[in-house]
C-alpha positions, 0 to 999 in steps of 0.5 A: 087641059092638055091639047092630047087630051083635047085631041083624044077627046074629039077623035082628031090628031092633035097637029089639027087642033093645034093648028085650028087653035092658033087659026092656020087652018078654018074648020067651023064644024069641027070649032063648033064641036071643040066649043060644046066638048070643051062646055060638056067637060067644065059641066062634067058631062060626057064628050060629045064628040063622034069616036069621042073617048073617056080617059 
């Protein structure tokens, strides 16, 4: 899975998610949301994600 996809998928630009990954930034809710999305997507579960979209 691509970091746009991720990015797309929880309504975030994909530099905040880059830099929330490599821990140059802290965002516990936003961390929280990425877990269950990313656990939602292995179930095949629609994302979660408030603005959230299905490609």
């Amino acid at each position: 899975m691509t970091i746009t996809t991720v990015g797309g998928g929880l309504g975030q630009w994909v530099s905040i998610i880059s830099r929330l990954e490599r821990g140059h930034i802290r965002n516990d809710d936003l961390a929280a949301t990425y877990r269950q999305w990313l656990t939602d997507q292995l179930k095949g579960e629609a994302p979660t994600a408030p603005g959230s979209w299905v490609p």
